[in-house]
N, C-alpha and C positions, 0 to 999 in steps of 0.2 A: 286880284290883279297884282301881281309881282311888279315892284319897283324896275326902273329902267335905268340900267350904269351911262352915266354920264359919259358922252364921246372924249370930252378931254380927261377921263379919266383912262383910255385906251391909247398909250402916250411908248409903244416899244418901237425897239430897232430891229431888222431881221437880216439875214443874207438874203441877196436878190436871187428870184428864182434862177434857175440853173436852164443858161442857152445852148440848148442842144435841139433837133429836130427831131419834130414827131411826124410821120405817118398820117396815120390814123385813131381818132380819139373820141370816145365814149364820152358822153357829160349827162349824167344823170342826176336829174331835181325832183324833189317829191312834191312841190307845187312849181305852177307857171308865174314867172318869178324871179324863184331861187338862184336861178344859174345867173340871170342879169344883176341882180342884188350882190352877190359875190364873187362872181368870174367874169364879167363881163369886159375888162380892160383887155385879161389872158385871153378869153375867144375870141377879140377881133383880131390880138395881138397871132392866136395860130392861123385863124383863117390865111388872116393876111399872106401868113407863113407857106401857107399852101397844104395845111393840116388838115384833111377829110375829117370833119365834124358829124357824129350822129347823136341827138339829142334823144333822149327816154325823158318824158315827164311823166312821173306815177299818177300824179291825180289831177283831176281838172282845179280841183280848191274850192270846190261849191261848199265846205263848210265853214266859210272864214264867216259866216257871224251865224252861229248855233240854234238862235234862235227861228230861224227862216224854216217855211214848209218846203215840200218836196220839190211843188211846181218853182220858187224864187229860186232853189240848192239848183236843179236843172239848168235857170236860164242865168245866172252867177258863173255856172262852169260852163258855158256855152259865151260868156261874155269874157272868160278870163282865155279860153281858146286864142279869142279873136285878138285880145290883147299882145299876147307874147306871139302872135305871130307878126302884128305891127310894132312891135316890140324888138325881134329881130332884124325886123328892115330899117329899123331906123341904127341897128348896130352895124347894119352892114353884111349880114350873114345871110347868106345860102343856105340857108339851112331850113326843113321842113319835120317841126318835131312829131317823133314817135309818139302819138297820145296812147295811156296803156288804161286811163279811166277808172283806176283802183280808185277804194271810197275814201275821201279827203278823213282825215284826222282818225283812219283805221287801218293805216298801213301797216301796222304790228302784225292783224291778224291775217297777213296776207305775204308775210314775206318771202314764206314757200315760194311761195308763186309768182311773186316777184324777181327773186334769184332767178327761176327755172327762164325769165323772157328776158333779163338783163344775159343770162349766160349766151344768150344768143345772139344779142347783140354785141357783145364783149370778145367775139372770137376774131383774132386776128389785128387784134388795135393794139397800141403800143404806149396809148396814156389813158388814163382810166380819171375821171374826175367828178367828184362826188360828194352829196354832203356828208359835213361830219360827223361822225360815228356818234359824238358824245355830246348833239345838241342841243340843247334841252328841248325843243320840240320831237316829241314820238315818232311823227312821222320821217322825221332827217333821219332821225337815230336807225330805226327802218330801213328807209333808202340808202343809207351808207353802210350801214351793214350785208344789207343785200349784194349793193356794187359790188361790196369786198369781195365776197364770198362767189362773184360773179367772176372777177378780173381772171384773166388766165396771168401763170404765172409769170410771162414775160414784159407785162405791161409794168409801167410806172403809177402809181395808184397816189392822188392827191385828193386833199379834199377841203371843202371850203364852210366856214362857219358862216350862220345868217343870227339867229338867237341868240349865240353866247355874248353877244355884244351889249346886248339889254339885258340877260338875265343873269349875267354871270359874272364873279367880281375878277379884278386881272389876274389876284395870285391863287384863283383856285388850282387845287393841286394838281387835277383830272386836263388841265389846258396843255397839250405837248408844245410849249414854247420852244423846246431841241429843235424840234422837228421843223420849224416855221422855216418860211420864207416869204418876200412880198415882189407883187411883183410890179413894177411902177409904172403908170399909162402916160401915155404920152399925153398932150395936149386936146389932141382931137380925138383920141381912146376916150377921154374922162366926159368931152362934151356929148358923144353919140350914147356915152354910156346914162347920162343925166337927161338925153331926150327919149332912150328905153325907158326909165323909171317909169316917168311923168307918161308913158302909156297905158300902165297899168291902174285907169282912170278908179275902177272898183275895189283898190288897194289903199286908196290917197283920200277917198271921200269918203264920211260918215256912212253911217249902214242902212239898211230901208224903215231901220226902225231908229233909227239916230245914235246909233252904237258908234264907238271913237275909230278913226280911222285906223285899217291893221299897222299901216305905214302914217303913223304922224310924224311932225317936223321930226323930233329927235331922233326917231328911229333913223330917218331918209340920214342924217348927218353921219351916220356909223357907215354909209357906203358914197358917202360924197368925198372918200379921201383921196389924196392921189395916189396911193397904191394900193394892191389888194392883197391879203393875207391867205396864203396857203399851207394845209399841216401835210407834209409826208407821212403817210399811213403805208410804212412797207410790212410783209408777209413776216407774221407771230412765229410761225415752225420752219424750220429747215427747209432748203428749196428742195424739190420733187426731184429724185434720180432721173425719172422720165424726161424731164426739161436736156437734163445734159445729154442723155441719152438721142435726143431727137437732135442733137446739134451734130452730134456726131456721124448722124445715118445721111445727114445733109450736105457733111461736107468733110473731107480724110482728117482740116487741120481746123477746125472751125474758129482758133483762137491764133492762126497765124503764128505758132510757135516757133515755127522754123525762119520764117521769113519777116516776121516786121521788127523795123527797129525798135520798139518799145520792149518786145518781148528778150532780143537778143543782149539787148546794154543792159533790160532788168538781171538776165541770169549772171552777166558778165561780172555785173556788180554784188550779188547774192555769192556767188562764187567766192569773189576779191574779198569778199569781208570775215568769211568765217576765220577766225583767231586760229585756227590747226592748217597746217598742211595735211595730217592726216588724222583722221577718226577710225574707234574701231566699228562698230555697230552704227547705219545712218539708217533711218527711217523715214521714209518720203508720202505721210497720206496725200491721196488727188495726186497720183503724177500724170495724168494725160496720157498721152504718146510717148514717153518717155523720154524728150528730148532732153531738160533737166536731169533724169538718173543715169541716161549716157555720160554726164558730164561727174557726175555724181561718183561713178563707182571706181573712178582714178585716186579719189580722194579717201575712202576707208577700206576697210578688210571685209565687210560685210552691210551689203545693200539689200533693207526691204521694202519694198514700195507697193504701193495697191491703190484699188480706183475702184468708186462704183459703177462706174459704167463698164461693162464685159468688153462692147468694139475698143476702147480704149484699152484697159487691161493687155486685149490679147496682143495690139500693137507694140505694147510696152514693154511686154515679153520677148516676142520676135527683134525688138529694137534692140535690145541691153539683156543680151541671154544671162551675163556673166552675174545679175540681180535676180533676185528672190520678190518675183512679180505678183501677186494675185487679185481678184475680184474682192475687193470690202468695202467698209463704210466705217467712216469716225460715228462716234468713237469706241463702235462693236470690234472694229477690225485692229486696235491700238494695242502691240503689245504690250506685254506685264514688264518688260527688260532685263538687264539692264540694258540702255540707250545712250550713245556716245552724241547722238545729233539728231534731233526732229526737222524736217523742214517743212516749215506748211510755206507753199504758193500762190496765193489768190485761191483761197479754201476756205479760209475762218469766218469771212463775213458770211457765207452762203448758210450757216447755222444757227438756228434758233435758241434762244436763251436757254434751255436746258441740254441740248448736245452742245452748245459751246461749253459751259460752264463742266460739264462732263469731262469733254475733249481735252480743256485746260489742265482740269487735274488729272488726266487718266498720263497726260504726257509729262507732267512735272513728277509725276511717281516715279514715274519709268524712267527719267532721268539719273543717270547716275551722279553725284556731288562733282561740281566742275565741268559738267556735262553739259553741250549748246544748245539750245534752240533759235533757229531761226526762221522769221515771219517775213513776209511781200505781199503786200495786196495795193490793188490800183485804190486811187480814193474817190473817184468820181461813185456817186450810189449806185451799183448793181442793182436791176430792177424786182429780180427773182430774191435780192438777198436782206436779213432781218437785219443788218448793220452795214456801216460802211465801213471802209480801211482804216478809218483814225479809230471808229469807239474800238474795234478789237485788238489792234495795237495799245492802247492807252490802258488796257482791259489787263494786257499782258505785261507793260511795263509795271503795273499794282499789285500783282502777283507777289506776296508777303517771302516766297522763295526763290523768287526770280530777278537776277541782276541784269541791268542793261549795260551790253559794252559798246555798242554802237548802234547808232540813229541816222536815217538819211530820210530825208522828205524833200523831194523836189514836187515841180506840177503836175505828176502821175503818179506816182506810188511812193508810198513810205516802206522801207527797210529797217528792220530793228535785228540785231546780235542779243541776246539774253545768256547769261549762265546760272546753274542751277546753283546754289549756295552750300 
């Protein structure tokens, strides 16, 4: 029996989760439970919201005490059903879960098949929530794995610890504290949430053979806080061409280039700040529609810009003939140079720790000494993208050959100036 970490020993601060509206949302728990023990503040809090909730619980939990035969495992998972459904109504939710009946504390061997029934339930939703990948229970680790591996790419993927609280001490190194956020219940979130517990009668009481309850006092105190602790778990590799691809075939401007103000003051501003009136050689990876290298190609003697998406490329061609347009991808399509100016645009975050780190140095080469780069990304977390605006900013202001001339951050995007030294 592993020691249990002490709840005042779980004493952090976080950023409050991030209010923006969801749709539709997946919450996937490997026992009936889970989802109440550590999300349960957030799903009243979406419901409320008018969030379309669909629960997957993988397993009924008939083997929370090992020693029971087939017939007590049967009627356990037939009693833990009954539970989390009065369970939910005492939270207030509409909601009717998915039972999927997989074997309680063998979810490993079953993930395949796991993924292939979460992928179907995961199409079309827009927050994906789930346990944590790294819990010390097998079966979280499972089920949060699966989710992942489930989420389509334009969902927001969170996910919520139950285990690490007892079994885990704060400063292990595997914990993504970056990642956190909590998210704080109101008054009556916290009460409906404490009369869900106290449903789960065969969680809280000794076992049929006198075994210690799963849920004793101390455990129960690691979810009687007033906030609930969530880790952002965004997408390890570069987001999928196909993503932006299908954005495009949906709509001519999918990111309002032409028309909204955010986009228009951003370029206005990206513009105003390069240090040159003119450059010779400008290289634009991700130009879109080319609205940007329209504006672009007044400012040097030689424009090249590329996109992986083809519908965008060929726009961006037809847009800005007087530019050297084509179809690529960072950081295969980045010339060798020399380069008077890189501009990425809201492009860096959407890259995975090995094309970013690539893309970084393929562009500082290519630089020529006293030569610019300049970076714009919104900062709010892109769902499809492995970083936000500040870490790849921050990423490039460290850059051991990279000088910063100018910084802007306001409440949507940061702007940075660098020169090559």
């Amino acid at each position: 029996m592993r020691p249990f970490v002490p709840e005042d020993e779980w004493t952090r601060a976080f950023p409050d989760w991030p209010e923006q509206e969801f749709r539709r949302a997946l919450v996937v728990a490997a026992h009936p439970d889970d989802e109440t023990l550590g999300a349960s503040g957030l799903l009243q809090h979406l419901h409320a919201a008018g969030t379309e909730v669909t629960l997957v619980v993988a397993t009924d939990g008939e083997a929370a005490f090992p020693d029971s035969g087939a017939a007590e495992r049967a009627e356990l998972g037939r009693a833990r059903r009954g539970e989390l459904e009065r369970s939910l109504a005492a939270q207030g939710l509409d909601v009717e879960p998915i039972w999927l009946g997989l074997p309680d504390s063998g979810l490993t061997a079953h993930t395949g098949e796991l993924t292939g029934v979460l992928r179907e339930h995961a199409a079309g939703r827009d927050l994906c929530l789930l346990p944590w990948p790294g819990d010390p229970h097998p079966d979280h680790q499972a089920a949060g794995r699966a989710a992942l591996a489930a989420a389509p790419a334009s969902a927001h993927r969170w996910s919520y610890p139950i285990w690490m609280w007892h079994w885990r001490a704060p400063d292990a190194p595997d914990i993504p504290w970056q990642q956190a956020c909590s998210y704080r219940l109101t008054s009556a979130e916290r009460a409906a949430k404490a009369a869900a517990v106290g449903e789960f009668a065969t969680q809280l009481r000794p076992g049929p053979r006198g075994e210690d309850p799963i849920l004793p006092r101390e455990v129960l105190a690691h979810f009687d806080r007033p906030v609930e602790t969530f880790f952002r778990q965004p997408p390890e590799t570069s987001a999928p061409v196909e993503r932006f691809a299908a954005l495009y075939q949906d709509d001519t401007d999918p990111w309002q280039v032409e028309t909204s103000w955010y986009e228009r003051r951003k370029r206005s501003l990206l513009l105003g700040s390069l240090p040159r009136e003119r450059y010779g050689t400008v290289v634009e990876p991700g130009c879109g529609t080319g609205v940007l290298t329209r504006e672009l190609t007044g400012r040097c003697d030689r424009l090249i810009a590329f996109d992986p998406v083809p519908e965008a490329a060929e726009r961006a061609r037809a847009a800005v003939p007087g530019a050297e347009v084509h179809e690529g991808l960072v950081p295969h399509a980045l010339p060798s140079g020399p380069v008077d100016l890189f501009v990425y645009s809201e492009l860096l975050y959407y890259l995975g720790e090995a094309d970013l780190g690539k893309t970084i140095e393929a562009s500082v080469a290519a630089l020529r000494p006293g030569g610019d780069l300049v970076a714009v990304h919104w900062l709010p977390w892109a769902p499809e993208a492995p970083y936000d605006g500040t870490a790849v900013h921050e990423r490039l202001a460290g850059h051991p050959a990279l000088e910063t001339l100018v910084t802007h951050v306001d409440e949507q995007f940061r702007l940075d100036v660098l020169r090559r030294r």
